[in-house]
Each structure stands twice: as structure tokens, then as C-alpha cells.
N, C-alpha and C positions, 0 to 999 in steps of 0.2 A: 420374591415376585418381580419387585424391580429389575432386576438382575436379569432374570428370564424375559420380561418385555423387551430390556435391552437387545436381547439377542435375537429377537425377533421381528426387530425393526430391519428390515429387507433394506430400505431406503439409505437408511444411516449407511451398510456396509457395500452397500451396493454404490452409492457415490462418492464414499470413501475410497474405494479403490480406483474407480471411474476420474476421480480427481487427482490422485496418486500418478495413475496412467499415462493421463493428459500433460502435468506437471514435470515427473521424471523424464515423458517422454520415449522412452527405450522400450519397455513391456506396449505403451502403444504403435509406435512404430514395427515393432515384431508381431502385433497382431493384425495387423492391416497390412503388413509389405510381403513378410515370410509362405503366408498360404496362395499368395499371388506370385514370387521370385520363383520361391521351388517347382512350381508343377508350371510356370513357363519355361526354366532350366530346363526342365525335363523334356519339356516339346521339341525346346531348340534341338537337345542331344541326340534326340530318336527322330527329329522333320523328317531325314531322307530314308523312307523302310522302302526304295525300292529296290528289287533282288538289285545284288552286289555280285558279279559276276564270279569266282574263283580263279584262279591262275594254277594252269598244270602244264608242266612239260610231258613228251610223249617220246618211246622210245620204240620204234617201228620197224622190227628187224624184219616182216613180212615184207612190205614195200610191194605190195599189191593190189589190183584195181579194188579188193574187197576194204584191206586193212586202208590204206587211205581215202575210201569212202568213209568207214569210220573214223578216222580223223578228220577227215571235214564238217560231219556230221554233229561228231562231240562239239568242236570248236563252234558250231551253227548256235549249242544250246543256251539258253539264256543265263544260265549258272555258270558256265564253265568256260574259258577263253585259254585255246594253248596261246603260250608265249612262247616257246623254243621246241626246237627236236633236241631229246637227250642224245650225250654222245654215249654211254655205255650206263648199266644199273648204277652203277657206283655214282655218277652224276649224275643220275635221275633221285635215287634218293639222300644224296648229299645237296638236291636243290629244295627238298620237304625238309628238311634238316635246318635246312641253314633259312628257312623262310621264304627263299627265295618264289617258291612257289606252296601252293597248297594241296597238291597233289600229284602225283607222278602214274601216268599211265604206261602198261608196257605189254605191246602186242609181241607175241613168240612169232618165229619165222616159218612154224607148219600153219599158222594160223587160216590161211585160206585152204591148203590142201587137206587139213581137218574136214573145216566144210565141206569141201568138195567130196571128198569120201565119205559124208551124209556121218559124220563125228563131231563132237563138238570143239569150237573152235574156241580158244581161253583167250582173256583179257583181265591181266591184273593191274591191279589200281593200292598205290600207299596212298595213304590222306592222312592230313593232320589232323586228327582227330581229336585233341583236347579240349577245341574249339566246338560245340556239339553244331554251330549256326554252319559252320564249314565243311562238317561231315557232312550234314543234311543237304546241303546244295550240290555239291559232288557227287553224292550218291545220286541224290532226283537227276540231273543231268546223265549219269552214265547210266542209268535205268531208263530212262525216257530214250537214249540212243538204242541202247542193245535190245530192247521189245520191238523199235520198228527197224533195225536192222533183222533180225530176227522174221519179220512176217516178208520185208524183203526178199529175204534169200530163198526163204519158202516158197514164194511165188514164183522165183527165179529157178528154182529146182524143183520143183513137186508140183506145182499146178499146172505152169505152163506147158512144163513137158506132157501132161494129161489131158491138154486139148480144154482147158481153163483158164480163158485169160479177162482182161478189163477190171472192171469191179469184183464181177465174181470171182477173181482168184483172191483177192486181198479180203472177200468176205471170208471164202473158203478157209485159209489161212489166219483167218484172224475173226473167228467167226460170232465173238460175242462185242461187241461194243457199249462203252458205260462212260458215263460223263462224268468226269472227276472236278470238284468242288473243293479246292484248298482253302477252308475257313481262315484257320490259324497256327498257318505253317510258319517257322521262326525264319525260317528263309523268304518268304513271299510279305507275311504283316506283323512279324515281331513287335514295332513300335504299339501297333493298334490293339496289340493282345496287353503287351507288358506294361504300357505308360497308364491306363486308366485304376488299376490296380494302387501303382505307387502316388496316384494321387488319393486316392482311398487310404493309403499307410500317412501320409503329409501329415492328413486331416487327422487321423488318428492321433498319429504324435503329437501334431499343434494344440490336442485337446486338453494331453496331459503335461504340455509343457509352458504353457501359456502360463497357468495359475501358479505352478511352481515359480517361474520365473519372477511374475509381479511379486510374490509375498517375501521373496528371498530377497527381491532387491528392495521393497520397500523395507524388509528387517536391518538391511545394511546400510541403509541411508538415516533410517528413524529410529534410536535406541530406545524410545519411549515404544513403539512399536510391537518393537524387537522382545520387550520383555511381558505384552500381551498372552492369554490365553487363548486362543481362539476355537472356539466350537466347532466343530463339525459345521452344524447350520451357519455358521460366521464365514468360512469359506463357502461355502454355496451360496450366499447371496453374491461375493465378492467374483465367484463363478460366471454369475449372469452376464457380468461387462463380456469377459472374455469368449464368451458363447456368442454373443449377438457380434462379438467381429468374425470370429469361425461361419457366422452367419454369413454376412458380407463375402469374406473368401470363397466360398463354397456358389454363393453367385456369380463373381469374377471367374470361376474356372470353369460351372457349366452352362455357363451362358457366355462366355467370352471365349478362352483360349480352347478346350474344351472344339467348339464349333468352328473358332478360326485354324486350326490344325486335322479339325477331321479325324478326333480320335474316336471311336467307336465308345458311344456312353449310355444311350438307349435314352429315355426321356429323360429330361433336364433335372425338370421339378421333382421327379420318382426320384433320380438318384439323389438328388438332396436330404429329400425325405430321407433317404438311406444311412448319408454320412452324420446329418444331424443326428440322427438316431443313435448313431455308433456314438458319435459324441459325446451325447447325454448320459446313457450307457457306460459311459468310460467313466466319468463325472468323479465316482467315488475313487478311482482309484487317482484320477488328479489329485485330490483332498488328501490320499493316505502322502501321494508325494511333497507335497508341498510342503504339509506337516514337517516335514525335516530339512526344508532350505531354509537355511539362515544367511545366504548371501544371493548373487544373481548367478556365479557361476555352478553353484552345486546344480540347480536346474538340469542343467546340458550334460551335467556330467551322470545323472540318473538318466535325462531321458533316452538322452543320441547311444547309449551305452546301450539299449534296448530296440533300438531301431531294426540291425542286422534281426535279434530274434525275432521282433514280430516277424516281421517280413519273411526268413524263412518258413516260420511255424503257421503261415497264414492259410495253406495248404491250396496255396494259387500256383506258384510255380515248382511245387514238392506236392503231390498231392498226400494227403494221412495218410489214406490206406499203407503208403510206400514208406510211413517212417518206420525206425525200431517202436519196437511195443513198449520201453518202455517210457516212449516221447508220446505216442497216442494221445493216455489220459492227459496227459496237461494241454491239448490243444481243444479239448474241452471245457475250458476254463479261462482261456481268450477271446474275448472279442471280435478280434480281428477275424477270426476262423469263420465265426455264420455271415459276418458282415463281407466276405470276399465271395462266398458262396450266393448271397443275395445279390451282388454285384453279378457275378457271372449271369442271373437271371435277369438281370433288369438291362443290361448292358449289350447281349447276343442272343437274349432269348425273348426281347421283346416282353418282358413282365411289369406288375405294376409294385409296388411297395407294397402291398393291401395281399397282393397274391407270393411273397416271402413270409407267409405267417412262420413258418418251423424254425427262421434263421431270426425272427423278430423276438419270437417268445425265446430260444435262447440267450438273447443279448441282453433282453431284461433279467430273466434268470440267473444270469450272471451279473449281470446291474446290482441287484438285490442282494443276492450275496456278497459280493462287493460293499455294497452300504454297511453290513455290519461287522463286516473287517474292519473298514475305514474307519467306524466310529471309535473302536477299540483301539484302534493306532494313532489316531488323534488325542481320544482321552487317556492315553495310555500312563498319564501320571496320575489319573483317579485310581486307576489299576495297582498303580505303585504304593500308593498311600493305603490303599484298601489290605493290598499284602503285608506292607510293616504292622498296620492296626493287628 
């Protein structure tokens, strides 16, 4: 019974480690600096998400009032910026090639008299495309050119000559209009779609790497320590320090950086509610990690090893539906996955915490079964003893 009191003195292990912290130094420094460094890094790398115009060269064998109206035209778009006239195909796509540009446009030399003979007139375009941010801007800009070229020339051939001109040809010609809304295009707010996400993964990480960290380095510094049993419950007190600084972080970035950079987060306090949640949520599977640091670097070398997955499997910038089937089921059993999905709501949908109940109850759901993995991973030498008995 003593024994059991022991381990239920929240206080003992909760200042034990708090004093440890304080003392070492390091596991407190990393909990107070790291959730404030990384997702200011991150602001700094993403500040500038205004479009980034692309570089194309053009090869204009037409050289016509049509064909270099659209070359002025292209070059007018806010995507697109020619730099040179190519001098033949062969250097127009050895300057895609070689970087030099991002795209190569090439008007053929029937190009106007297509038109003119009411045919269509071609315009082809190479793009680097492995870049998806660089396809996407090239495309919008040569789309955006060739639909009002297009009602152009329509008006210029077909209405005018029918005794329609002013507005009414150009409605004539172009006779529906709709107002286009680019939420979150990777070319127009990339930074403001991607950066509030990867502070939701920080948080994550910092949840499960915190507590590893402190118990690994207090085992490597204190031999007496080192050769403790620790409970399940003995890590979850020793949890609470590290929670209440993920507290502090999570203040620093939605009430400081968060607003000073104008990342799209939706309410401050809602998304806290969020991350803390995931946190707590994660809790157990901190405990199953830590259970096997026995110094400070194992830590990093479990958590950061795991970063790349969550992050893809988070189903934020992949969504599931699109993975193989048979990666689905295991993004059932992450975290990460409702907690990104509640993010999406509470961040561009204007939601409250209260109203993510389906991504809440799975995180506890998973929380829960988490707990009694955790225990069986931590007590996994009662396990051991039980099997030789």
C-alpha cells in the first residue's frame, strides 16, 4: 500500500521532474524556446507568399499584330514575366532545361491566319513541371491570357461584323460572367494554407518529445535514476511540467506570431483548445516513448524520425481518400489525422472547438486505446516475469 501511495503522490514526481528541468536546464530550455523557434522559422521562410511571377521565354515565328498582342498580353499577367525571344525550339527548350526559365511558349507561324480563316489558332507552352507551385502559375497566367484573347477576337470577327459592338459584343461573346474566389491557391497563399498546419505537427511533436527527452537525460545524468521503475502513472505526473510549457507555446504562437504574420488560424483560444487536445490525446504514446530513452539523444532519434510520417499521413496535404488502400487503415489510428481535419474547420471555416465533436471523439478514442498499449509497454517486465512464472 505504501508503495501504491507512493505512486500516487502527483506532487513528489511532478516536482521532481520540474526541479530536474529547472536544474539540467536543457529539457527546460527546449520546452519553452523550441515551440516558439520552430513555428517563427517557419513564418520567417513562408513571410513572402506574394505570387512569384515565373520566367518564360517565347518563340514567335507568327510576328503578327494577333501573336504579339499575345505576347504582351502573357507578359502583362501577374504569373508570368517573358525574359527573352527564343531563338529556335532547340533554345527555347534547352532554357526549361537548363533553368534558365520556367517555361517556354511557342506561337507557330499560321497562327494568325488560322484565326483568320475562323480555325483555331495553337499555342504551345513546355513548363517545368516537377515544381507543382510553377505549373500552377503558368498554367493560370496562359489561361487567363487565351480566354480574353479569345472573346477578343470574337468580337473582332463575329460580332462587330454583325452590327454588335460596345458592351454588347463582349457580353455577346462572352455571355456568362462569374466571379472567381482563389481561397487557396499554392500560387496566390501557399504560406497561409501550409504554415498553420506545420505548427499543429511542432505541437504535436513537442508533445511526444518533450517527455522523452527529460527522462532520457535525467537517466544519463542520475544512475540512481536510471535504475528506477517507473509507472505508467509516474510518467504522467512528470508529464504535467511539460504540458503546462506546450501550454505557454501554444500562447506564444496564437496570440503572438500566429497574428503578427497574419497566418490564417480562426480563433486563437478555439485553436488552442485544439492543439491542447491533441496533446493530451498524444500523452500516452509519449509514455510508451520515453519508456525506452535511456539517454537525451535516443529522444530525437525516435521522435524527428517520425515527423516526415506524420506529416504526410496527416491527410492535409495528401488527402486519404488518394492514398493506397493499404495506408488508409493506419491513418485511422493517428492523431494527427482528426486533429488536421478540425484544424481545417476551425482555421477557414470559422468553427468553434465544441462544433469538431466527430474529430474530438476520435482523438480520444484513440487517446484510450493508446492508454492501454502504453501501459503494457511500460510494464512490459511484469509481462515478462508473468511469462517465465
Amino acid at each position: 500500500m505504501k508503495t501504491l501511495l507512493s505512486h500516487l503522490c502527483f506532487w513528489r514526481h511532478l516536482g521532481d521532474e520540474a526541479k530536474f528541468a529547472v536544474v539540467a536546464f536543457l529539457p527546460l530550455f527546449i520546452g519553452l524556446v523550441l515551440p516558439i523557434v520552430y513555428p517563427l522559422a517557419i513564418s520567417l521562410t513562408y513571410a513572402n507568399q506574394s505570387v512569384v511571377e515565373r520566367t518564360a521565354v517565347i518563340l514567335d515565328l507568327d510576328n503578327t499584330e494577333i501573336s504579339r498582342g499575345m505576347v504582351r498580353d502573357l507578359d502583362a499577367t501577374q504569373g508570368l514575366e517573358i525574359i527573352r525571344p527564343a531563338e529556335s525550339m532547340d533554345d527555347g527548350i534547352e532554357a526549361v532545361m537548363s533553368r534558365e526559365a520556367d517555361a517556354f511558349l511557342f506561337i507557330p507561324e499560321d497562327f494568325s491566319a488560322r484565326i483568320k480563316r475562323f480555325e483555331q489558332g495553337s499555342l504551345k507552352a513546355y513548363v517545368y513541371a516537377t515544381n507543382m507551385m510553377i505549373y500552377a502559375a503558368v498554367l493560370g497566367a496562359i489561361q487567363e491570357t487565351v480566354l480574353a484573347k479569345n472573346v477578343e477576337i470574337a468580337v473582332e470577327q463575329v460580332a462587330n461584323p454583325n452590327g454588335i459592338t460596345g458592351e454588347s459584343a463582349f457580353h455577346a461573346m462572352d455571355p456568362i460572367a462569374y466571379d472567381r474566389h482563389v481561397l487557396y491557391s499554392p500560387t496566390l497563399a501557399y504560406a497561409t494554407y501550409i504554415t498553420p498546419i506545420m505548427f499543429t505537427l511542432v505541437f504535436h511533436q513537442m508533445g511526444l518529445i518533450l517527455l522523452a527527452f527529460g527522462i532520457g537525460f535525467h537517466r544519463e545524468r542520475d544512475p540512481e535514476f536510471a535504475k528506477q521503475r517507473l509507472w505508467f502513472v509516474d510518467y504522467f505526473w512528470r508529464y504535467l511540467f511539460y504540458y503546462g510549457l506546450i501550454f505557454l507555446g501554444t500562447l506564444s504562437v496564437y496570440h503572438g506570431i500566429c497574428p503578427l504574420f497574419g497566418w490564417r488560424y480562426g480563433d486563437a483560444n478555439e485553436m488552442m483548445k485544439l492543439i491542447l487536445c491533441l496533446v493530451a490525446c498524444n500523452i500516452p504514446m509519449a509514455i510508451a516513448f520515453a519508456s525506452f530513452c535511456r539517454d537525451k539523444t535516443t529522444s530525437f532519434q525516435i521522435i524527428l524520425g517520425t515527423t516526415l510520417f506524420f506529416f504526410t499521413m496527416s491527410g492535409y496535404v495528401w488527402p486519404v481518400y488518394a492514398m493506397p488502400d493499404f495506408l488508409k487503415p493506419v491513418t485511422e489510428w493517428i492523431n494527427i489525422v482528426p486533429a488536421s481535419s478540425a484544424f481545417r474547420k476551425i482555421a477557414f471555416k470559422g468553427a468553434s472547438f465544441s462544433e469538431c465533436t466527430s474529430e474530438i471523439a476520435q482523438m480520444l478514442k484513440i487517446g484510450l486505446i493508446s492508454t492501454g498499449i502504453a501501459i503494457l509497454i511500460v510494464h512490459r517486465h511484469l509481462l515478462w516475469r508473468w511469462k517465465k512464472a
